[in-house]
VMD Tcl script that builds the backbone (N, CA, C; Angstrom):
set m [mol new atoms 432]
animate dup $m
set s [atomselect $m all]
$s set {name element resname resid chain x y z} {
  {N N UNK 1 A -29.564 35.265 -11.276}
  {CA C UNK 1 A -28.200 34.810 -11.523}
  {C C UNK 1 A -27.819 33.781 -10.474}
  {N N UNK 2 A -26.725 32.998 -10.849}
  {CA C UNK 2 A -26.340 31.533 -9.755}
  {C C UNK 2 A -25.558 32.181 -9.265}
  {N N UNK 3 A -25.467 33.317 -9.154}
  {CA C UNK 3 A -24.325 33.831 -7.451}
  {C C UNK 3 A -24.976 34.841 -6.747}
  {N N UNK 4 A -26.551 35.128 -6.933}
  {CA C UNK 4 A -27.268 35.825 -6.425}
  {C C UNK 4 A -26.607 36.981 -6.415}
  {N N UNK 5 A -26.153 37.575 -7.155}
  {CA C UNK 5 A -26.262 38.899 -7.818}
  {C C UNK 5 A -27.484 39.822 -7.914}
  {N N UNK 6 A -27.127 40.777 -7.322}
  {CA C UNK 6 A -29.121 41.846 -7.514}
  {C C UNK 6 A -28.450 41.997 -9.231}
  {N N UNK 7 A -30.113 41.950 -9.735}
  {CA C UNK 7 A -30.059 41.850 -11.133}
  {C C UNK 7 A -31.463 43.576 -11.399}
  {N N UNK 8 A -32.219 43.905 -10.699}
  {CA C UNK 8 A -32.592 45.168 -10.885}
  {C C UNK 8 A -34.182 45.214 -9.757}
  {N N UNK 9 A -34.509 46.629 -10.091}
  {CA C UNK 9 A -35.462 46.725 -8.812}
  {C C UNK 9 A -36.243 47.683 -10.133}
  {N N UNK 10 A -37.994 47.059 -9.774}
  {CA C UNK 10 A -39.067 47.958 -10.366}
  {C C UNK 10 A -39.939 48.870 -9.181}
  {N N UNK 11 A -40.541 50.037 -9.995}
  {CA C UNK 11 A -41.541 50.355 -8.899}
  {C C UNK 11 A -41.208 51.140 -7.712}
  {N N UNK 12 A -41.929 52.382 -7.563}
  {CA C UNK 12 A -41.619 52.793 -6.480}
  {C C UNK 12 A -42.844 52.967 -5.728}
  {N N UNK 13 A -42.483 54.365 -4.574}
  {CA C UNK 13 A -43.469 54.300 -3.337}
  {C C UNK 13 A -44.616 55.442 -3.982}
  {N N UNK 14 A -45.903 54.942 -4.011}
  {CA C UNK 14 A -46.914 56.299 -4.761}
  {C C UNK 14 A -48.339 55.588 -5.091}
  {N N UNK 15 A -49.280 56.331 -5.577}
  {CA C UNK 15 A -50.722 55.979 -5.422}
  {C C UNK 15 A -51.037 56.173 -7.528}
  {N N UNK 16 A -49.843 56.286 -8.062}
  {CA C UNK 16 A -50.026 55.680 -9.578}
  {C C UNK 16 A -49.459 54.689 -9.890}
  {N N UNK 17 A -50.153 54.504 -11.531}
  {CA C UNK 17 A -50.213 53.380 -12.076}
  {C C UNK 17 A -48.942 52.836 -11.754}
  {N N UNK 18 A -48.792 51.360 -11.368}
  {CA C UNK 18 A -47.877 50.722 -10.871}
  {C C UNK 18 A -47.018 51.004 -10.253}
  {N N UNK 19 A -47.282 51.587 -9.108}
  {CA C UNK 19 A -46.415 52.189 -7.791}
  {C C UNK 19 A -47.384 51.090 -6.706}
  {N N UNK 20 A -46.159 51.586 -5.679}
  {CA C UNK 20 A -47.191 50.577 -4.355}
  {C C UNK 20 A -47.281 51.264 -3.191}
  {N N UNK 21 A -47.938 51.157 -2.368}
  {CA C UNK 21 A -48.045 51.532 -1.084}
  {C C UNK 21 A -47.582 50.964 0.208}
  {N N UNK 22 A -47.909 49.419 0.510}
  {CA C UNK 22 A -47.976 48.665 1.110}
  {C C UNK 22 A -47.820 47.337 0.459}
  {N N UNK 23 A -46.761 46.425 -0.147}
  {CA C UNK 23 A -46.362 45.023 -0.765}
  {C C UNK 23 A -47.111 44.221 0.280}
  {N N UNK 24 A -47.419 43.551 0.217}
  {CA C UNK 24 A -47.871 41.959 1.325}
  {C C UNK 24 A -46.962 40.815 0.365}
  {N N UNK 25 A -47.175 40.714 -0.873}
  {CA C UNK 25 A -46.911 39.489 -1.644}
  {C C UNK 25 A -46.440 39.663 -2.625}
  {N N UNK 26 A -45.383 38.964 -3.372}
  {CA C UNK 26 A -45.195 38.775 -4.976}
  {C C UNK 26 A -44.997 37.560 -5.279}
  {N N UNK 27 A -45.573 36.745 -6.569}
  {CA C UNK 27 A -45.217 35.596 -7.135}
  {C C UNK 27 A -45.047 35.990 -8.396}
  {N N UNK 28 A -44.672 34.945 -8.938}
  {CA C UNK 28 A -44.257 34.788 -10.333}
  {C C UNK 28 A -45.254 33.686 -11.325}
  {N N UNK 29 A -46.006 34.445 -12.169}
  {CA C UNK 29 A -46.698 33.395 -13.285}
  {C C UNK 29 A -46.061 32.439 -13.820}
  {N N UNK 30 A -46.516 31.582 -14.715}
  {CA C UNK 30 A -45.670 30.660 -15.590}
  {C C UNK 30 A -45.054 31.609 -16.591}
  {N N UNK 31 A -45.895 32.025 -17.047}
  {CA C UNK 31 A -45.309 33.078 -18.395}
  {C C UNK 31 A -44.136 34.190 -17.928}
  {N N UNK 32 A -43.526 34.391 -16.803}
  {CA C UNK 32 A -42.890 35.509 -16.208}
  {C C UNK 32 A -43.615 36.394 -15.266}
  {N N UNK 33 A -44.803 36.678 -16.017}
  {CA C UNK 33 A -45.285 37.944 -15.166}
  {C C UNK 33 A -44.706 37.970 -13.470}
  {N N UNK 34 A -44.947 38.832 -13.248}
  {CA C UNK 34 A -44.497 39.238 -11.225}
  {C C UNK 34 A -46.290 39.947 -10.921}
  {N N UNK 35 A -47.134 39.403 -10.085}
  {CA C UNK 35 A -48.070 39.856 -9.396}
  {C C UNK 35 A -47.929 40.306 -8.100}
  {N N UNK 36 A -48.106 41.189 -8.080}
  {CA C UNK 36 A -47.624 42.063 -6.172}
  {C C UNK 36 A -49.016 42.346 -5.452}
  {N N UNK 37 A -49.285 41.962 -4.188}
  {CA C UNK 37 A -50.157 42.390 -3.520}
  {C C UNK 37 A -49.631 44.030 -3.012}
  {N N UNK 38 A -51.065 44.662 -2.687}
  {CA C UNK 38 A -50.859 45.666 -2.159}
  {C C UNK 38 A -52.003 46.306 -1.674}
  {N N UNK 39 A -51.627 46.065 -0.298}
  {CA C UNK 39 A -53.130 45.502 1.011}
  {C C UNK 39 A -53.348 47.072 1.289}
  {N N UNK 40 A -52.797 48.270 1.136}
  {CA C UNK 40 A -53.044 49.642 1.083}
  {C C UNK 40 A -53.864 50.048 -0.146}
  {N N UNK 41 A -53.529 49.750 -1.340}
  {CA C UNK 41 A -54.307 50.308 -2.472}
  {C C UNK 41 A -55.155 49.148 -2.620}
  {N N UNK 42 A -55.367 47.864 -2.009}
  {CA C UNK 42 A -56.276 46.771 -2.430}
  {C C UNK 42 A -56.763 46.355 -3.625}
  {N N UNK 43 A -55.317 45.950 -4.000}
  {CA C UNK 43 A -54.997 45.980 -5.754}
  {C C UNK 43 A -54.250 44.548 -5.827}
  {N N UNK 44 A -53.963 44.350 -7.069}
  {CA C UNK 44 A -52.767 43.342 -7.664}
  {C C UNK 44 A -52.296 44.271 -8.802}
  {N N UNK 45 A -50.908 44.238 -8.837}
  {CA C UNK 45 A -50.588 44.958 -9.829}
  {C C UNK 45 A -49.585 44.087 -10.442}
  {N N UNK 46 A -49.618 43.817 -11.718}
  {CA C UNK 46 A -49.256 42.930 -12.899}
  {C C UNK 46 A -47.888 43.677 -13.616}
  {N N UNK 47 A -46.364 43.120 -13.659}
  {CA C UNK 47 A -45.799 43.663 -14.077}
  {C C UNK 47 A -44.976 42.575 -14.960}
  {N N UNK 48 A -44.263 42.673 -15.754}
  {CA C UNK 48 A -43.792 41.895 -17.241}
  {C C UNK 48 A -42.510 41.216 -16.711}
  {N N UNK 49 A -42.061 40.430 -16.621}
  {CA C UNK 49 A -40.689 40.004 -15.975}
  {C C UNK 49 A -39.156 40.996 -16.084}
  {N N UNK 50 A -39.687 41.698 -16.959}
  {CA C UNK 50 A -38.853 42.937 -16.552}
  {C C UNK 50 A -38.861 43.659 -16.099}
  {N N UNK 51 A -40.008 43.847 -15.243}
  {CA C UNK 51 A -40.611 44.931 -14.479}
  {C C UNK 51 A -41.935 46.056 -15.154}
  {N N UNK 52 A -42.053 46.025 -16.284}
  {CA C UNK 52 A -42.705 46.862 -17.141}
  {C C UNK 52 A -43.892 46.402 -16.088}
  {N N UNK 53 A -44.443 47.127 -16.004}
  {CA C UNK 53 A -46.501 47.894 -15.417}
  {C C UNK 53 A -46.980 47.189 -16.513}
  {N N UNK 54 A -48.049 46.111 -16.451}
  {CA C UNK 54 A -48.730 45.826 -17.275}
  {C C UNK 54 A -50.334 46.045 -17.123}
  {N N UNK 55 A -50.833 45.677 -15.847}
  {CA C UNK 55 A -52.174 46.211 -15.764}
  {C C UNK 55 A -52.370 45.813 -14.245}
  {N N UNK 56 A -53.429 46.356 -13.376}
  {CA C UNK 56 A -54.103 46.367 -12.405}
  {C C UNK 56 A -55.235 45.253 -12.262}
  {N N UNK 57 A -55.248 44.701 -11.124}
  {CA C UNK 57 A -56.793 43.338 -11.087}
  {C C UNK 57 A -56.925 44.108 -9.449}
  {N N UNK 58 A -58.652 44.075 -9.567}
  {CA C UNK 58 A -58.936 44.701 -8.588}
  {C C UNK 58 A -59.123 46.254 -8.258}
  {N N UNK 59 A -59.390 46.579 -6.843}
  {CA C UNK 59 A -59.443 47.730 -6.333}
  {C C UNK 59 A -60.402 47.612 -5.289}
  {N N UNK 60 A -60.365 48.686 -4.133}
  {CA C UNK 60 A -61.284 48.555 -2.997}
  {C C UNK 60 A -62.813 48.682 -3.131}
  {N N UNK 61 A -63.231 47.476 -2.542}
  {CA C UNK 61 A -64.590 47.090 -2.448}
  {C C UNK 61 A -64.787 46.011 -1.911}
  {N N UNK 62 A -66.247 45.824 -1.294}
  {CA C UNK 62 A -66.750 44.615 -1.383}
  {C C UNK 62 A -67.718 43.791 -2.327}
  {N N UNK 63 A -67.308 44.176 -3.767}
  {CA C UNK 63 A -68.239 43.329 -4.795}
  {C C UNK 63 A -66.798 42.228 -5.077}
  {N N UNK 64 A -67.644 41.264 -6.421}
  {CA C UNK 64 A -66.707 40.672 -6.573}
  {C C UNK 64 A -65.742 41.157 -7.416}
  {N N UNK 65 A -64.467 40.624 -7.377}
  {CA C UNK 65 A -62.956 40.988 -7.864}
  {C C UNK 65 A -63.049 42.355 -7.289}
  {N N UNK 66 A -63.086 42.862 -6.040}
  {CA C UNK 66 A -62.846 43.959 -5.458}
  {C C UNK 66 A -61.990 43.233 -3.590}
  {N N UNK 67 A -61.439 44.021 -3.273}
  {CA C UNK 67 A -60.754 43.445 -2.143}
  {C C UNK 67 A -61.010 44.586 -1.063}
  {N N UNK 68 A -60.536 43.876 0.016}
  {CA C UNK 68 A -60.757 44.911 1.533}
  {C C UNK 68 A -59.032 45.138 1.752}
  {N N UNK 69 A -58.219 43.937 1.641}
  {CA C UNK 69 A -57.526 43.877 2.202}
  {C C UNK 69 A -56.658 42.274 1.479}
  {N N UNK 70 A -56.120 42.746 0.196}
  {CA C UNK 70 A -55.097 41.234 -0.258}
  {C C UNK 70 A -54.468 41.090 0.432}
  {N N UNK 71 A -53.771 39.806 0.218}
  {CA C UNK 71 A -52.783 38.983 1.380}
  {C C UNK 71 A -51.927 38.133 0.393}
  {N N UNK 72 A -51.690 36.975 0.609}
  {CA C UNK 72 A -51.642 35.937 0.017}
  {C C UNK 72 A -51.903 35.332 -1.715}
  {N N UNK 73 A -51.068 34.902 -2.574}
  {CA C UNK 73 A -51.569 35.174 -3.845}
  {C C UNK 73 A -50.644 33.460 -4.390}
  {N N UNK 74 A -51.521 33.392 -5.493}
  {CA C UNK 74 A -50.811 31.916 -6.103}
  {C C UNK 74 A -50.799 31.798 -7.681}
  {N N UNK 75 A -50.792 31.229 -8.060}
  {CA C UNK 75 A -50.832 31.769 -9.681}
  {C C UNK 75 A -51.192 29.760 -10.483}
  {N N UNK 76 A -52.353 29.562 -10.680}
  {CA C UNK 76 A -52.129 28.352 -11.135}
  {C C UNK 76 A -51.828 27.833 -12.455}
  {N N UNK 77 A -52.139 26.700 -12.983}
  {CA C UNK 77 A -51.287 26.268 -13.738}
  {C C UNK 77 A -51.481 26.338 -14.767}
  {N N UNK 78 A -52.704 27.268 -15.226}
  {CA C UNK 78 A -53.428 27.922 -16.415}
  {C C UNK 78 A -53.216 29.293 -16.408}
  {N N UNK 79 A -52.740 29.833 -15.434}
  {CA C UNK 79 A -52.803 31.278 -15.288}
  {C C UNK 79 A -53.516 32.431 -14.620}
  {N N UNK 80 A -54.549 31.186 -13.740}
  {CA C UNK 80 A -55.392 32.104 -13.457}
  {C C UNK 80 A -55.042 32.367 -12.114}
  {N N UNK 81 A -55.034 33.579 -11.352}
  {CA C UNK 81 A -54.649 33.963 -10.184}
  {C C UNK 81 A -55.683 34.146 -8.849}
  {N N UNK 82 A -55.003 33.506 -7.924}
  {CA C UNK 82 A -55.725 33.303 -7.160}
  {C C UNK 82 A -55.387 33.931 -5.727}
  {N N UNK 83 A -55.784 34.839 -5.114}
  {CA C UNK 83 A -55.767 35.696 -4.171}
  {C C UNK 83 A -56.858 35.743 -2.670}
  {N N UNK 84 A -56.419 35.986 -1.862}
  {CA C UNK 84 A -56.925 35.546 -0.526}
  {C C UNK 84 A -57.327 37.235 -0.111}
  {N N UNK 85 A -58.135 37.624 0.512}
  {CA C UNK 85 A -58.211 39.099 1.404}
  {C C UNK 85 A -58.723 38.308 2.506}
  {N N UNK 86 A -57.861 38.904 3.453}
  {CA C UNK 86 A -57.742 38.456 4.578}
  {C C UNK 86 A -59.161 39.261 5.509}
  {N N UNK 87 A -59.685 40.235 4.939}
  {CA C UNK 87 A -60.680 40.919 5.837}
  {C C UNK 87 A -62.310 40.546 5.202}
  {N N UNK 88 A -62.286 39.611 4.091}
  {CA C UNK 88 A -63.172 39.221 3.836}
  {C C UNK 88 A -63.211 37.803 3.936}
  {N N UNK 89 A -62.349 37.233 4.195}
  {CA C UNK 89 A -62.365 35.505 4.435}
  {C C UNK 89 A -62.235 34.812 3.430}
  {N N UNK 90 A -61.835 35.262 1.923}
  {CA C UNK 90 A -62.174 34.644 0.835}
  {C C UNK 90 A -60.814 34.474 0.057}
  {N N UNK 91 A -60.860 33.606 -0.635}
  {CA C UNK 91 A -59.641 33.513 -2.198}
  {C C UNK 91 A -60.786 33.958 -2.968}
  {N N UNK 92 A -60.099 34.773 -4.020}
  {CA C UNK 92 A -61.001 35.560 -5.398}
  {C C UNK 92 A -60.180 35.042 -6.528}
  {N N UNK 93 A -60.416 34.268 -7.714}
  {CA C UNK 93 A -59.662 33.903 -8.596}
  {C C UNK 93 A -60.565 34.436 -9.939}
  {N N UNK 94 A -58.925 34.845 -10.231}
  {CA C UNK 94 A -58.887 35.685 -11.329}
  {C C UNK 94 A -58.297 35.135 -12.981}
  {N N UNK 95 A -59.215 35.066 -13.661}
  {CA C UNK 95 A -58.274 34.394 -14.888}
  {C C UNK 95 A -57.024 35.148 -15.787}
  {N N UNK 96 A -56.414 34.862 -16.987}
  {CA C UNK 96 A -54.834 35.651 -16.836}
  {C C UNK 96 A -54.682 36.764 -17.424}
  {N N UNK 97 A -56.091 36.941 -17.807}
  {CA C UNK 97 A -56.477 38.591 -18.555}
  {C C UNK 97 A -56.532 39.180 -17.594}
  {N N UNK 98 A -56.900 39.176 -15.517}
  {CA C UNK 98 A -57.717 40.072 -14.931}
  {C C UNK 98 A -58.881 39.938 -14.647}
  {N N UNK 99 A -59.432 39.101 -15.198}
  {CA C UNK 99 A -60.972 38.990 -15.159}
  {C C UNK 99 A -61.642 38.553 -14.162}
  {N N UNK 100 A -62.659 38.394 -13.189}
  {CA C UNK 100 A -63.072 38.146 -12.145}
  {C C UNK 100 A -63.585 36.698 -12.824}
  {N N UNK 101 A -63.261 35.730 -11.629}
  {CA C UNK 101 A -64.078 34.458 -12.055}
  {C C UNK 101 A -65.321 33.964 -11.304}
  {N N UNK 102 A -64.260 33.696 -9.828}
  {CA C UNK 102 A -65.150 33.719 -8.951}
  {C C UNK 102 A -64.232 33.506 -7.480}
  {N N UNK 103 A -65.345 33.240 -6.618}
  {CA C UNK 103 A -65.148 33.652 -4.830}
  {C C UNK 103 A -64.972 31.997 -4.543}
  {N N UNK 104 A -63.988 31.764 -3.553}
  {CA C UNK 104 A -64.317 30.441 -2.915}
  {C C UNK 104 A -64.051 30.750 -1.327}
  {N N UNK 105 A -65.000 30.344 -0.361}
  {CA C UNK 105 A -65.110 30.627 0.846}
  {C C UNK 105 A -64.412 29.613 1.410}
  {N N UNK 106 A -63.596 30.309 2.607}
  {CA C UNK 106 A -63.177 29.233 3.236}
  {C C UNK 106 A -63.624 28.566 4.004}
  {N N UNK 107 A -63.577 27.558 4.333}
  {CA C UNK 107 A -63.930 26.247 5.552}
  {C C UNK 107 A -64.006 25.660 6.510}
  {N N UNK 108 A -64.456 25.125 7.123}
  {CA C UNK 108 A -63.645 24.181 8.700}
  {C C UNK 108 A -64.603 23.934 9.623}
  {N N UNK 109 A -64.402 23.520 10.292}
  {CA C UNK 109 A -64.982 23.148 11.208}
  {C C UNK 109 A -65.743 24.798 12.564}
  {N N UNK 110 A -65.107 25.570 12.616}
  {CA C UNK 110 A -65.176 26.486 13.144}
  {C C UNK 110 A -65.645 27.582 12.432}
  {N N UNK 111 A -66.070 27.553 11.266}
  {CA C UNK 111 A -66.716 28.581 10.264}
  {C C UNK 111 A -65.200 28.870 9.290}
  {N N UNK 112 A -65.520 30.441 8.287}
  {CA C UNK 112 A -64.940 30.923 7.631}
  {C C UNK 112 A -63.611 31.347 8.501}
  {N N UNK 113 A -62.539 31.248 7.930}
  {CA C UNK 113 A -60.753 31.455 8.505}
  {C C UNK 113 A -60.301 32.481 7.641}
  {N N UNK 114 A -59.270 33.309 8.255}
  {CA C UNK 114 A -58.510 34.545 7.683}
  {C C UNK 114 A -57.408 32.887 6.767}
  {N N UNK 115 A -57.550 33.312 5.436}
  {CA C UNK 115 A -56.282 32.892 4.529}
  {C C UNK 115 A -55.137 34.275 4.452}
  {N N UNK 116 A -53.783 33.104 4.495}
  {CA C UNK 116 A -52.647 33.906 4.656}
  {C C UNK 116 A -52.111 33.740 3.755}
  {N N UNK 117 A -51.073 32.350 3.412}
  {CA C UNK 117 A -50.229 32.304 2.685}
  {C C UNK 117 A -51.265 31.153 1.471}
  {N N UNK 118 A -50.516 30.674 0.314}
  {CA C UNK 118 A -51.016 29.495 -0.568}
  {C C UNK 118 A -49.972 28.858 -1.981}
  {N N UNK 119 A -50.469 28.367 -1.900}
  {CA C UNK 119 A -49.467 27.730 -3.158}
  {C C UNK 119 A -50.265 26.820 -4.208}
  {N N UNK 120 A -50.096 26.510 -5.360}
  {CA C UNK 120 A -50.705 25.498 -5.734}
  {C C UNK 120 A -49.437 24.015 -6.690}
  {N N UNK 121 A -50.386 23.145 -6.260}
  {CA C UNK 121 A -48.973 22.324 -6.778}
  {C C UNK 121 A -49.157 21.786 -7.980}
  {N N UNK 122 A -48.490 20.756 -8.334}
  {CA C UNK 122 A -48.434 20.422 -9.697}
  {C C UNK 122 A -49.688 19.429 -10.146}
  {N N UNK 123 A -50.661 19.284 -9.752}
  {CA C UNK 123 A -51.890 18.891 -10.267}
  {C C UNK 123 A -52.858 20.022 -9.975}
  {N N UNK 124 A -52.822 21.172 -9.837}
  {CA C UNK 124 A -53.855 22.088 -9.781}
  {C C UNK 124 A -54.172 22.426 -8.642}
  {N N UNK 125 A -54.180 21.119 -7.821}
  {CA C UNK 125 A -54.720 21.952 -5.918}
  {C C UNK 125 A -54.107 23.035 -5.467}
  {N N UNK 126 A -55.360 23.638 -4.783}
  {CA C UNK 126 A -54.644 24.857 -3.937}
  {C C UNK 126 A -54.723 24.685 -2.724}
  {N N UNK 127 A -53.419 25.209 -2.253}
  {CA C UNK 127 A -53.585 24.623 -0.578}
  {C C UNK 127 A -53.405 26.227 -0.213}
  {N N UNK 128 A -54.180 26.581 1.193}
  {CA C UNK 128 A -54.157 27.558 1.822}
  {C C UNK 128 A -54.211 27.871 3.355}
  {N N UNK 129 A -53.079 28.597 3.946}
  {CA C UNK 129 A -52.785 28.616 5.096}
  {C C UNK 129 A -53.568 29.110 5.872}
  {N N UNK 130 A -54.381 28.800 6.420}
  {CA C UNK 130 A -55.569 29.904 7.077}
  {C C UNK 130 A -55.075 30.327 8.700}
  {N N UNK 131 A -55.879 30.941 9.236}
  {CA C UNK 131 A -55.063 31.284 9.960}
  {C C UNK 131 A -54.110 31.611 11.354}
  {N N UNK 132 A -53.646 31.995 11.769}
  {CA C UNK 132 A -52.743 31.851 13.193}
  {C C UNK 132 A -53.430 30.911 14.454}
  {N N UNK 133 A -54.624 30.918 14.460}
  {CA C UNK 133 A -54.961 30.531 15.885}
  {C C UNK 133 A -55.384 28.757 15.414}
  {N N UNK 134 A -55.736 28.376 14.459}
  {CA C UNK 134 A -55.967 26.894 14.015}
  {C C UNK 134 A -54.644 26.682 13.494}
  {N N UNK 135 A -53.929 27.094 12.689}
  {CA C UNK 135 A -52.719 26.383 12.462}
  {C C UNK 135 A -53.224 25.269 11.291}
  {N N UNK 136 A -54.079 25.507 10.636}
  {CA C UNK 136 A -54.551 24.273 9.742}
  {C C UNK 136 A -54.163 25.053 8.310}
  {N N UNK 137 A -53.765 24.008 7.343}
  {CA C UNK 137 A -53.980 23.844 5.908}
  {C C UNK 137 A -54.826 23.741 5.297}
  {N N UNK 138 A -55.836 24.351 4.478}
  {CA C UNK 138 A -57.009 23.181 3.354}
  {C C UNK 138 A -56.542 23.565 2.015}
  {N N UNK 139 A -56.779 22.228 1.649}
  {CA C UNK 139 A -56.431 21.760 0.233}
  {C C UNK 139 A -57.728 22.056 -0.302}
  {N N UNK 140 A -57.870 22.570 -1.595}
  {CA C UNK 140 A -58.754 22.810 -2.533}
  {C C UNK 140 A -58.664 21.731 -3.684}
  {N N UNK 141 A -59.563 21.017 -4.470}
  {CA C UNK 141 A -59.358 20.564 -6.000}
  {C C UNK 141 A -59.273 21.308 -6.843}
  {N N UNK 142 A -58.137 21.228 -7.788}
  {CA C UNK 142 A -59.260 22.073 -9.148}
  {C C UNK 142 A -60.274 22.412 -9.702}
  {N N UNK 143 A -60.906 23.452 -10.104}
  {CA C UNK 143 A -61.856 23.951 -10.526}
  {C C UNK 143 A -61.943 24.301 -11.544}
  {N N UNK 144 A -62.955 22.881 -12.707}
  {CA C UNK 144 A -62.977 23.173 -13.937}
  {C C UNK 144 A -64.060 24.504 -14.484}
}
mol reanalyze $m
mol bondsrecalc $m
mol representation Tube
mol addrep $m
């Protein structure tokens, strides 16, 4: 609402389906959806712009589309979601079903960096904040 009015609250504190433990992050898809990190259950949990539970991406591991520890999350311009775990060094992007796509490692001059925050802008790049002690940005291209 344009007078910032609370308009409603989903979700509570618990270890079922679409409960959370620990939030790090929420964005918003194109389509509505709300994606929430949650660096305790090492999940994304997918909920409908009304809050409705729609499905889970992820869970703890180290294979792929499994996390140690989400952080940081972006949603690009197809839908596919793109997520950072900060204890593995990686963004994991996910297409808008859930589906594991793939891993992109991060970069630099100094080896692999903890990613924090990210965004992607209106041609597809993803830029990602890596972390505290470099103070650097890297920009990603799209990935057809």
């Amino acid at each position: 609402r344009e007078d910032g009015t609370f308009v409603r609250a989903f979700g509570h504190r618990g270890t079922g389906e679409g409960q959370f433990e620990m939030i790090c992050s929420v964005v918003e898809g194109g389509d509505g959806r709300m994606y929430v990190s949650d660096i305790k259950r090492a999940e994304i949990l997918v909920f409908s712009n009304m809050g409705e539970y729609v499905r889970t991406i992820g869970g703890a591991g180290s294979g792929p589309g499994e996390f140690q520890k989400p952080f940081g999350m972006a949603v690009g311009l197809d839908g596919e979601v793109f997520v950072s775990d900060i204890s593995r060094r990686v963004v994991q992007v996910f297409g808008e079903d859930g589906a594991y796509v793939q891993s992109i490692g991060l970069s630099g001059e100094t080896g692999a960096k903890v990613s924090r925050g990210m965004a992607i802008d209106g041609e597809g790049r993803l830029f990602v904040g890596v972390n505290r002690w470099s103070r650097e940005i890297q920009m990603w291209t799209p990935v057809d």
